[in-house]
PyMOL Python script that loads the backbone (N, CA, C, O; Angstrom):
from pymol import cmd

cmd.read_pdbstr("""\
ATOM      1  N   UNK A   1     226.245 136.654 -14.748  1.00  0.00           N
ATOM      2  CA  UNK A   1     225.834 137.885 -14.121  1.00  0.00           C
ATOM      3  C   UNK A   1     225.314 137.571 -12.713  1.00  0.00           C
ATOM      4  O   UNK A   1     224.442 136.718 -12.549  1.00  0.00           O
ATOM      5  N   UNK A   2     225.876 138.295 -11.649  1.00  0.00           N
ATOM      6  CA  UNK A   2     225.291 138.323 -10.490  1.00  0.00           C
ATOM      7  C   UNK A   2     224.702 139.296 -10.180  1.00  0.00           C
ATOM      8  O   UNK A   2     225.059 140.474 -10.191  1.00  0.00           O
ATOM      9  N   UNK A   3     223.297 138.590  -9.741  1.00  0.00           N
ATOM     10  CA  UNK A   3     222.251 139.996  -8.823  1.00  0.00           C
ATOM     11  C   UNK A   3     222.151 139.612  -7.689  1.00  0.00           C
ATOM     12  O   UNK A   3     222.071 138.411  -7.427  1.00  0.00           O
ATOM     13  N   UNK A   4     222.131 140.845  -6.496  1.00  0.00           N
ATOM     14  CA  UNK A   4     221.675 141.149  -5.180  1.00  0.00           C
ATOM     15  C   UNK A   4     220.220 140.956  -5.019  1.00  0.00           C
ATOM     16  O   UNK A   4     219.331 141.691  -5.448  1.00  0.00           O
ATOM     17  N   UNK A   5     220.091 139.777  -4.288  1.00  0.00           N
ATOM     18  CA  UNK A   5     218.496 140.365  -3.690  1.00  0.00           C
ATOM     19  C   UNK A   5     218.739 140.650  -2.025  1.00  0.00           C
ATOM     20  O   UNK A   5     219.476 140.134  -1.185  1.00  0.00           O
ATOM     21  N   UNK A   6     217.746 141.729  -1.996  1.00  0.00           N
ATOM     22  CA  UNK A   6     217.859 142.948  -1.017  1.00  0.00           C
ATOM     23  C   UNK A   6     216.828 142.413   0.012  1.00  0.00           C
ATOM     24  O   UNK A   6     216.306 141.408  -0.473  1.00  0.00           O
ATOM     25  N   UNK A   7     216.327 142.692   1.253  1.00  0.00           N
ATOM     26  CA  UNK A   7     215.576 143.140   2.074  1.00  0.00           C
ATOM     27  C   UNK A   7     214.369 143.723   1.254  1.00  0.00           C
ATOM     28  O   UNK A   7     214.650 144.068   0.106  1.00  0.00           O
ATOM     29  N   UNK A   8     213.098 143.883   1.657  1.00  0.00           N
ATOM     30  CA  UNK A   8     212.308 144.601   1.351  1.00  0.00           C
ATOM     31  C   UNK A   8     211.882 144.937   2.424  1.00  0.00           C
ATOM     32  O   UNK A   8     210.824 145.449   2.058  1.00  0.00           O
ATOM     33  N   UNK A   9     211.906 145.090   3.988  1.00  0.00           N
ATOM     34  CA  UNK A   9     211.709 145.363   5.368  1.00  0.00           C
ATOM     35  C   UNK A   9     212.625 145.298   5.987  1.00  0.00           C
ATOM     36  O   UNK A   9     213.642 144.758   5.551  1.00  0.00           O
ATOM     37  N   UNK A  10     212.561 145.756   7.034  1.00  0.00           N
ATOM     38  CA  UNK A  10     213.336 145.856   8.554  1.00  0.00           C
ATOM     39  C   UNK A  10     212.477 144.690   9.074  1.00  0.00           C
ATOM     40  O   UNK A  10     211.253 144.670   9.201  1.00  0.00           O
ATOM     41  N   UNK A  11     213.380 143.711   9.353  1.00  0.00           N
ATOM     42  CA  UNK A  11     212.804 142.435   9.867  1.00  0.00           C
ATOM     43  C   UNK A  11     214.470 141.938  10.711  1.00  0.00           C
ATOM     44  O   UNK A  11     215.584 142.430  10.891  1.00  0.00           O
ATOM     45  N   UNK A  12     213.844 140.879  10.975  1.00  0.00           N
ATOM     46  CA  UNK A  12     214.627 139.368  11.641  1.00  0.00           C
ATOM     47  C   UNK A  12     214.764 138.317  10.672  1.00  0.00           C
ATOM     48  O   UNK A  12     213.790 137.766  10.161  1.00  0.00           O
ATOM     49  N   UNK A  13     216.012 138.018  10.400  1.00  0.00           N
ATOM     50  CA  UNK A  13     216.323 136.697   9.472  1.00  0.00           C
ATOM     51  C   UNK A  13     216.281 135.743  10.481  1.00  0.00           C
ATOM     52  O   UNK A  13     217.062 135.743  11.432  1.00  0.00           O
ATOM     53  N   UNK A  14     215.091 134.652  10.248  1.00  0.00           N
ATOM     54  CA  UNK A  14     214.473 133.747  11.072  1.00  0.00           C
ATOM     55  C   UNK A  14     215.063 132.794  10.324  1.00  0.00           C
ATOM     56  O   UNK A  14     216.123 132.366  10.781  1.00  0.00           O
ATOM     57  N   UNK A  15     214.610 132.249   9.111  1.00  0.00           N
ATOM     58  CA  UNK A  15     215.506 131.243   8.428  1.00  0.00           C
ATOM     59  C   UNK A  15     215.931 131.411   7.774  1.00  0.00           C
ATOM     60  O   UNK A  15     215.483 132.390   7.177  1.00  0.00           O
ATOM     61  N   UNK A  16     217.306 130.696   7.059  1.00  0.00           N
ATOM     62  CA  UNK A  16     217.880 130.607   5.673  1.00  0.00           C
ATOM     63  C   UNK A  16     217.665 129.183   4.986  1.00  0.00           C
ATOM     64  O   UNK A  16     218.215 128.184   5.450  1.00  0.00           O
ATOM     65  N   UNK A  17     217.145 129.150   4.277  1.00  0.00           N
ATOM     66  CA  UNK A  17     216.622 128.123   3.667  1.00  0.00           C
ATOM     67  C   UNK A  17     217.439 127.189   2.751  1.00  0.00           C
ATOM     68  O   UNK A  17     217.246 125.991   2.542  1.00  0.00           O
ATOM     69  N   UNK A  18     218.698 128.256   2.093  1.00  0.00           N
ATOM     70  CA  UNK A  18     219.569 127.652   0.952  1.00  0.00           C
ATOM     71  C   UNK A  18     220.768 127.783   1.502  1.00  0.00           C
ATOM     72  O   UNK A  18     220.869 128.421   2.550  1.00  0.00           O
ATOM     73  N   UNK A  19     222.200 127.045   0.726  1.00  0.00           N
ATOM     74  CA  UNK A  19     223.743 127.456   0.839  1.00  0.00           C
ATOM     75  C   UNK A  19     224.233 127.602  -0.315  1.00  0.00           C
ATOM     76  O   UNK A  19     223.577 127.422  -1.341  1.00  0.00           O
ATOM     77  N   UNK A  20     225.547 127.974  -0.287  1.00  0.00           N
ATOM     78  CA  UNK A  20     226.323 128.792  -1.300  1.00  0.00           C
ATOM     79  C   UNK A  20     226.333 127.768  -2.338  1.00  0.00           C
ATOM     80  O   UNK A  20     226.563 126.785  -1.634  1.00  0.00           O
ATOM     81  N   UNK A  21     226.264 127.427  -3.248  1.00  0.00           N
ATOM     82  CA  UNK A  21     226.060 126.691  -4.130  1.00  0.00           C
ATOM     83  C   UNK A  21     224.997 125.776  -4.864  1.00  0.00           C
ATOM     84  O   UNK A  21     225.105 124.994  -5.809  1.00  0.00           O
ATOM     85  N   UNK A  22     223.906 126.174  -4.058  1.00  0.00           N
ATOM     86  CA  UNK A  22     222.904 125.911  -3.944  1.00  0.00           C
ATOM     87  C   UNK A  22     221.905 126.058  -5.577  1.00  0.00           C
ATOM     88  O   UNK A  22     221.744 127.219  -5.952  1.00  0.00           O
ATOM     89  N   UNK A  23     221.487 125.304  -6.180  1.00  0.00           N
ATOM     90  CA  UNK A  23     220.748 125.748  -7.531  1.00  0.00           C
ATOM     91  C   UNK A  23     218.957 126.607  -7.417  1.00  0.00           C
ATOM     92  O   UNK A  23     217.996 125.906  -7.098  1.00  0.00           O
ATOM     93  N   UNK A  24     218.823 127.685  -7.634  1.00  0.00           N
ATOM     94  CA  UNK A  24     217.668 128.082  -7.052  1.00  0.00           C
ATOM     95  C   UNK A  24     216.472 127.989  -8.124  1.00  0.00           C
ATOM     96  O   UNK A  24     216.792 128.022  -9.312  1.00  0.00           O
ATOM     97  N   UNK A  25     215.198 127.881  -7.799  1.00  0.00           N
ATOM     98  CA  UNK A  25     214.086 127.738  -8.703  1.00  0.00           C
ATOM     99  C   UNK A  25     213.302 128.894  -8.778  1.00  0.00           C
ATOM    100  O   UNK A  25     213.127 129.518  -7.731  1.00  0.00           O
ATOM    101  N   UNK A  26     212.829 129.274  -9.748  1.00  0.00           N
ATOM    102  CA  UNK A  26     212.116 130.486 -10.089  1.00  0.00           C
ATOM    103  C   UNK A  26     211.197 130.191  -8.885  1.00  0.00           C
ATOM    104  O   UNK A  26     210.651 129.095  -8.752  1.00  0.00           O
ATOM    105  N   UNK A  27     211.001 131.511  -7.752  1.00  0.00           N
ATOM    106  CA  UNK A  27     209.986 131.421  -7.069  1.00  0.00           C
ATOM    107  C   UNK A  27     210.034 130.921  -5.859  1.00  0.00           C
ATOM    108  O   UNK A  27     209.144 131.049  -5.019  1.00  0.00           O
ATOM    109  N   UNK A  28     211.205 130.255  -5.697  1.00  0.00           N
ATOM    110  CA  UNK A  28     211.015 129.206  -4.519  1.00  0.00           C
ATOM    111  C   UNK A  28     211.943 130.217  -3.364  1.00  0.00           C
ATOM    112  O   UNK A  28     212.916 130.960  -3.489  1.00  0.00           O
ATOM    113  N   UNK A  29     211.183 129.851  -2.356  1.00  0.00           N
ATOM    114  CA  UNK A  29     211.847 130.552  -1.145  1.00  0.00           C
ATOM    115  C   UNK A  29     212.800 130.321  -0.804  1.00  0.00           C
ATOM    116  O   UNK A  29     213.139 129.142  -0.707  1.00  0.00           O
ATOM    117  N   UNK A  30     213.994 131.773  -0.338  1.00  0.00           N
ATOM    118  CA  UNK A  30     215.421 130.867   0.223  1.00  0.00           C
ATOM    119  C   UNK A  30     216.002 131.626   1.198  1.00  0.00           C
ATOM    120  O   UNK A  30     217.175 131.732   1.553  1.00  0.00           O
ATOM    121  N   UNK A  31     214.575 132.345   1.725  1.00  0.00           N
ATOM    122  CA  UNK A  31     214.945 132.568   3.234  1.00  0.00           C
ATOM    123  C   UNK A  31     213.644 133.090   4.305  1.00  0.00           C
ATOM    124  O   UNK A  31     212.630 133.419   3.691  1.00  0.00           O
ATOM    125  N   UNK A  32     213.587 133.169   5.390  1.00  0.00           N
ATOM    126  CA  UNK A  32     211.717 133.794   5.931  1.00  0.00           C
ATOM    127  C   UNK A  32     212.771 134.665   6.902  1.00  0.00           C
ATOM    128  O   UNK A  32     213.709 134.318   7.619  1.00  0.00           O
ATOM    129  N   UNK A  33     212.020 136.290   6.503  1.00  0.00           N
ATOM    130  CA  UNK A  33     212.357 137.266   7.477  1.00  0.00           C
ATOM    131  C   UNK A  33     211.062 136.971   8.289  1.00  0.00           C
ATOM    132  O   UNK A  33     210.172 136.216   7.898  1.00  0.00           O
ATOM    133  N   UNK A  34     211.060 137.831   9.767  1.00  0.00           N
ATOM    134  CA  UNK A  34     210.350 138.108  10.942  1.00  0.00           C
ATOM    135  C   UNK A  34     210.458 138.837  10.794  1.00  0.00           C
ATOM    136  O   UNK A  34     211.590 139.311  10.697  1.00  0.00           O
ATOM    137  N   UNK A  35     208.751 139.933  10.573  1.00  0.00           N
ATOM    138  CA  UNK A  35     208.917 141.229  11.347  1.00  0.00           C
ATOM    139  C   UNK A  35     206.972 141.280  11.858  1.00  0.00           C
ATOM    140  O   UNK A  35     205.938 141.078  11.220  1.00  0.00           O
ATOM    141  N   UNK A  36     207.296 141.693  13.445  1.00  0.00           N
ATOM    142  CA  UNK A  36     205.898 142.076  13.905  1.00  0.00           C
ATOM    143  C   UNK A  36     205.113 140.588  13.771  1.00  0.00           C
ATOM    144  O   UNK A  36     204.036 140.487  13.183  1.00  0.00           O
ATOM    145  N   UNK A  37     205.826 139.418  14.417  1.00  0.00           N
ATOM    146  CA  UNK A  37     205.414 138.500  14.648  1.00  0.00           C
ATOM    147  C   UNK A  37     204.281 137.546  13.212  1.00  0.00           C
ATOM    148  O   UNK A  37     203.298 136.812  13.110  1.00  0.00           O
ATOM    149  N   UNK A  38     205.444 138.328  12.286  1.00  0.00           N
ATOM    150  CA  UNK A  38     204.798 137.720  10.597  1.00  0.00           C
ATOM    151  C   UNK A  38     205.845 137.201   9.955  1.00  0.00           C
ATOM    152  O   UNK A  38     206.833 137.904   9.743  1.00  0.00           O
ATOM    153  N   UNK A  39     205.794 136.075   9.605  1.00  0.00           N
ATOM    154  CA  UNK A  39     206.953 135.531   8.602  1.00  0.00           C
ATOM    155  C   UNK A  39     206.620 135.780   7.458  1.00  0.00           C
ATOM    156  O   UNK A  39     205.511 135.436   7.049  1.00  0.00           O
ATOM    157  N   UNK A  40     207.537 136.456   6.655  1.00  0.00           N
ATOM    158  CA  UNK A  40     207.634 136.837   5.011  1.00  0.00           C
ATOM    159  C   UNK A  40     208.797 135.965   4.442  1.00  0.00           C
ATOM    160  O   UNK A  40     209.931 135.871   4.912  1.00  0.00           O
ATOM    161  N   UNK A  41     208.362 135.433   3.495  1.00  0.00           N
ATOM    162  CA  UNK A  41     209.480 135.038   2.668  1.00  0.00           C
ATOM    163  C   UNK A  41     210.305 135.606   1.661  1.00  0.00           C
ATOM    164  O   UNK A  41     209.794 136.440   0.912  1.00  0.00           O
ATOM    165  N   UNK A  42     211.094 135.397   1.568  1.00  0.00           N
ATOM    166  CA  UNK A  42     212.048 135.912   0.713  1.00  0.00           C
ATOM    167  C   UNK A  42     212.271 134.972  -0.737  1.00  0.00           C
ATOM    168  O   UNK A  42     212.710 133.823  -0.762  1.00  0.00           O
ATOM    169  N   UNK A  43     211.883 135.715  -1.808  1.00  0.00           N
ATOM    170  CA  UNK A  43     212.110 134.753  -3.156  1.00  0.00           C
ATOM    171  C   UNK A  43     212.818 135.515  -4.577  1.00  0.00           C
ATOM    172  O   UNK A  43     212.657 136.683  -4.931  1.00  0.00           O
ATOM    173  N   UNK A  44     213.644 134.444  -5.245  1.00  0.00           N
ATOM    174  CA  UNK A  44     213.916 135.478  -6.150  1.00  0.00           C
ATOM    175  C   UNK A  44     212.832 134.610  -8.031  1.00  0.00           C
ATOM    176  O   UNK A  44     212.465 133.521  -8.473  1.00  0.00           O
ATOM    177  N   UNK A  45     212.829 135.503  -8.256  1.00  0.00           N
ATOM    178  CA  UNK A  45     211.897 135.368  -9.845  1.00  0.00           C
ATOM    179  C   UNK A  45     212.592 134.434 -10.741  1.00  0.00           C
ATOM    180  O   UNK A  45     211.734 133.822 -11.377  1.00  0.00           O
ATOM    181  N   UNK A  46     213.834 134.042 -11.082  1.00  0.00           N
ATOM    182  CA  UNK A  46     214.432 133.234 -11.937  1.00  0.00           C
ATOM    183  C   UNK A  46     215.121 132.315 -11.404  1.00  0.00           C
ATOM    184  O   UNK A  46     215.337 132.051 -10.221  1.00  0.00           O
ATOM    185  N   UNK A  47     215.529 131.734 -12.567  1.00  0.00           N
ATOM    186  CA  UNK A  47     216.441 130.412 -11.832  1.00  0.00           C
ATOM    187  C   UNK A  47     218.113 131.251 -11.951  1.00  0.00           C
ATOM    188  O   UNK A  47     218.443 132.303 -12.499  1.00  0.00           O
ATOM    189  N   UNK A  48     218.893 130.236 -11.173  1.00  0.00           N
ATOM    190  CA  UNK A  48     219.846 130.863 -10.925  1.00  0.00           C
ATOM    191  C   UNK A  48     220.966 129.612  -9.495  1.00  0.00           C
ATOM    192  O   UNK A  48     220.607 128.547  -8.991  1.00  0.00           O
ATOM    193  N   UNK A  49     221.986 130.219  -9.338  1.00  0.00           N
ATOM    194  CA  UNK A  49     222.535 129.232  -7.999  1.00  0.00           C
ATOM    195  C   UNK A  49     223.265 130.797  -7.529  1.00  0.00           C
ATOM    196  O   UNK A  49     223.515 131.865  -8.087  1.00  0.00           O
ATOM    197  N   UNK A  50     223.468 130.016  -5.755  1.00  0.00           N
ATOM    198  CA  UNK A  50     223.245 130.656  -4.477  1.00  0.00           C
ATOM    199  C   UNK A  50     225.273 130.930  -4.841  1.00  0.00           C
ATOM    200  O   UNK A  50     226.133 130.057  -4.964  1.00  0.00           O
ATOM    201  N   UNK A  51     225.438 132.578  -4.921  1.00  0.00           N
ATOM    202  CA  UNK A  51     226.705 132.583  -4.173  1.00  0.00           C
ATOM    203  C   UNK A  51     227.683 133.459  -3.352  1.00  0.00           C
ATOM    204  O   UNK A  51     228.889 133.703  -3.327  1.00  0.00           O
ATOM    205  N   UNK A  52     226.759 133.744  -2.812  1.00  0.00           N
ATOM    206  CA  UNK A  52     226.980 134.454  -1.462  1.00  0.00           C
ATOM    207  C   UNK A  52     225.981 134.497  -0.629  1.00  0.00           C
ATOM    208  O   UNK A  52     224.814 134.538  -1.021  1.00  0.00           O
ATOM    209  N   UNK A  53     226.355 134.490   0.736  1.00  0.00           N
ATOM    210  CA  UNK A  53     225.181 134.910   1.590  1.00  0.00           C
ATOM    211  C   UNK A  53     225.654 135.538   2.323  1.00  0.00           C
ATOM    212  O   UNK A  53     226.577 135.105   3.013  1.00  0.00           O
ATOM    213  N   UNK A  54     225.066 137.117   2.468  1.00  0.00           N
ATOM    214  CA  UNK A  54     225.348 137.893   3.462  1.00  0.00           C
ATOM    215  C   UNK A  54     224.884 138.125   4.970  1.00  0.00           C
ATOM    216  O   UNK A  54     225.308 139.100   5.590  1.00  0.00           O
ATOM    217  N   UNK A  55     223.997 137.201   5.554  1.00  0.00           N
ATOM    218  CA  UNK A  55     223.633 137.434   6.683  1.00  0.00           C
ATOM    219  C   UNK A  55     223.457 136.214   7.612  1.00  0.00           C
ATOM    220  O   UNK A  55     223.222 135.175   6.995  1.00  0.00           O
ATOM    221  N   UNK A  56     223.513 136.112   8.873  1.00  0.00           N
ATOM    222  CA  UNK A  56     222.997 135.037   9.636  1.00  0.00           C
ATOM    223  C   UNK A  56     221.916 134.629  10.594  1.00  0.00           C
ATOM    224  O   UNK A  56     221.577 135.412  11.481  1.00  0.00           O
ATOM    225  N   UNK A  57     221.289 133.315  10.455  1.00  0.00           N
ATOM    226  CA  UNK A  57     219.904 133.364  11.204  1.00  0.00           C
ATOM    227  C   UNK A  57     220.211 134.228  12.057  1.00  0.00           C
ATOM    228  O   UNK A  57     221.406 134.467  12.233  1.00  0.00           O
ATOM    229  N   UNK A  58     219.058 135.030  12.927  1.00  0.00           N
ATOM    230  CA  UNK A  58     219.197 135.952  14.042  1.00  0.00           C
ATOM    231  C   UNK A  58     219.151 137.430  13.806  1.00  0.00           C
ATOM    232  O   UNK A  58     218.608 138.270  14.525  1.00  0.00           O
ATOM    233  N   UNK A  59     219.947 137.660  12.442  1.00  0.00           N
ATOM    234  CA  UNK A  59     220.209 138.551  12.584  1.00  0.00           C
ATOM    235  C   UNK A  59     219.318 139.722  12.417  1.00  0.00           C
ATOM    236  O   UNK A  59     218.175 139.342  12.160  1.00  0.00           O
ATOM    237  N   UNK A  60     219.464 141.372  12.487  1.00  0.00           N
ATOM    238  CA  UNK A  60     218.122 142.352  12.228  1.00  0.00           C
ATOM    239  C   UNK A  60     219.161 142.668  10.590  1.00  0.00           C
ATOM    240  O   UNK A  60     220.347 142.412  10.381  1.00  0.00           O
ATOM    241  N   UNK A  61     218.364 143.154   9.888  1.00  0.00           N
ATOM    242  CA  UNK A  61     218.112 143.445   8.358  1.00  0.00           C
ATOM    243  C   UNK A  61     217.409 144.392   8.499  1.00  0.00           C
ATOM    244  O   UNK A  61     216.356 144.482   9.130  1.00  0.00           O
ATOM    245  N   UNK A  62     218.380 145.723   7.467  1.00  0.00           N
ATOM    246  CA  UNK A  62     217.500 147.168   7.292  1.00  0.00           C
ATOM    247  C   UNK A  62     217.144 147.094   5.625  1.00  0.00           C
ATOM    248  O   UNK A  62     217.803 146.524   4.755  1.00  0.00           O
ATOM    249  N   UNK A  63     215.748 147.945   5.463  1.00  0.00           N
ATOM    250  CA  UNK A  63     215.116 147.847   4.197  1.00  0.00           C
ATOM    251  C   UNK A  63     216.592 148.174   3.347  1.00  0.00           C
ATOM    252  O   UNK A  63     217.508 148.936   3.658  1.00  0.00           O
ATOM    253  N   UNK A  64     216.421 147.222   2.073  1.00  0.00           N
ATOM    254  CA  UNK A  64     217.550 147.415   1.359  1.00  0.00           C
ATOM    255  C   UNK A  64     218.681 146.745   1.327  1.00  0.00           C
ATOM    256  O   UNK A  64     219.390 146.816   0.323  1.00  0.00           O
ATOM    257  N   UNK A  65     219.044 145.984   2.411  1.00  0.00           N
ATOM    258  CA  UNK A  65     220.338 145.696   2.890  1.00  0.00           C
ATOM    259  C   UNK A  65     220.473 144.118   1.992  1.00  0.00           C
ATOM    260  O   UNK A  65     219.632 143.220   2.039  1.00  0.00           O
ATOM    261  N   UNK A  66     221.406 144.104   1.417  1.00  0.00           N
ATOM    262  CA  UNK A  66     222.051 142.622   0.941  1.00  0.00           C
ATOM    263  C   UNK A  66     221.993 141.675   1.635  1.00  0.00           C
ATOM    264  O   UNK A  66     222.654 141.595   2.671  1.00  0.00           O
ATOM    265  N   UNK A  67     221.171 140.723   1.210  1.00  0.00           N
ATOM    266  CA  UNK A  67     220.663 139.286   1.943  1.00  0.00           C
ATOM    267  C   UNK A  67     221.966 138.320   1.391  1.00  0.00           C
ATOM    268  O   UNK A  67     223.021 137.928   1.888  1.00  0.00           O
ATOM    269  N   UNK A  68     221.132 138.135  -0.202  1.00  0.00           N
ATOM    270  CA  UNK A  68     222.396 136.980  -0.714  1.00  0.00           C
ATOM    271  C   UNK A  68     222.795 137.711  -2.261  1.00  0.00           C
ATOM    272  O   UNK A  68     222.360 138.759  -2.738  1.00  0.00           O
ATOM    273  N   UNK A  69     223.694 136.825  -2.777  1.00  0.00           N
ATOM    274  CA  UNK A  69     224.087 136.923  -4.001  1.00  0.00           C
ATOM    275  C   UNK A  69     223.379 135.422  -5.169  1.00  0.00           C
ATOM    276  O   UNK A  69     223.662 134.224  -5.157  1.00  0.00           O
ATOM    277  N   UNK A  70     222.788 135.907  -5.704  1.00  0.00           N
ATOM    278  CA  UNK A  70     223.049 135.025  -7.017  1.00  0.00           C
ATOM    279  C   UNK A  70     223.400 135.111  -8.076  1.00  0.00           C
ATOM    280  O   UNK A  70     223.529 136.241  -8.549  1.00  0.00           O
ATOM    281  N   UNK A  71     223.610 134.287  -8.641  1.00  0.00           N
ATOM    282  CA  UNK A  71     224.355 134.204 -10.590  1.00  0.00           C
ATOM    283  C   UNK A  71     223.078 133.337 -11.311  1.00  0.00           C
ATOM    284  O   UNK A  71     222.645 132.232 -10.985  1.00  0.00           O
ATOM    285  N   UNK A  72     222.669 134.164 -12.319  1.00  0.00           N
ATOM    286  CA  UNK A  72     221.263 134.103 -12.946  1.00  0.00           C
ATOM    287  C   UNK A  72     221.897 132.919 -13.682  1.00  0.00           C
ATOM    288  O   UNK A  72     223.089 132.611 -13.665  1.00  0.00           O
ATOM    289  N   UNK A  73     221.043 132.397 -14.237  1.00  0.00           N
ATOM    290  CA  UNK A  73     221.571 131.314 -15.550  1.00  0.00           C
ATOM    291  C   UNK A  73     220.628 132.030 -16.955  1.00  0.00           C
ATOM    292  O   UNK A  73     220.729 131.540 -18.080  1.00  0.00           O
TER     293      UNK A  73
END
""", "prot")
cmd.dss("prot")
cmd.show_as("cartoon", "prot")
cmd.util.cbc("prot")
cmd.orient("prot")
């Protein structure tokens, strides 16, 4: 099963932390938006690996908008 994790702000994707294949850890960050000179991180709750990523450092992100894809385990 693959889930979307989304935006939760209108920010700046400052970093991406992971790549597409990437194995992810409950909790662990795998990307820091910018917004209003605050870095937020981006995390997802379970384990799982990276497979898609929809956006690139730099870019602006509207609340909601598809960051990455993962496949839960």
């Amino acid at each position: 099963m693959t889930e979307t994790v989304q935006a939760d702000l209108s920010a700046n994707v400052w970093k991406i932390l992971v790549a597409v294949g990437d194995p992810v850890v409950p909790d662990e960050p795998l990307m820091i938006l910018e917004s209003m000179k605050m870095e937020i991180p981006v995390i997802y709750s379970d384990a799982g690996t990276v497979v898609a990523i929809h956006v690139d450092e730099g870019a602006s992100v509207n609340l909601g908008q598809p960051l990455l894809e993962i496949s839960a385990q």
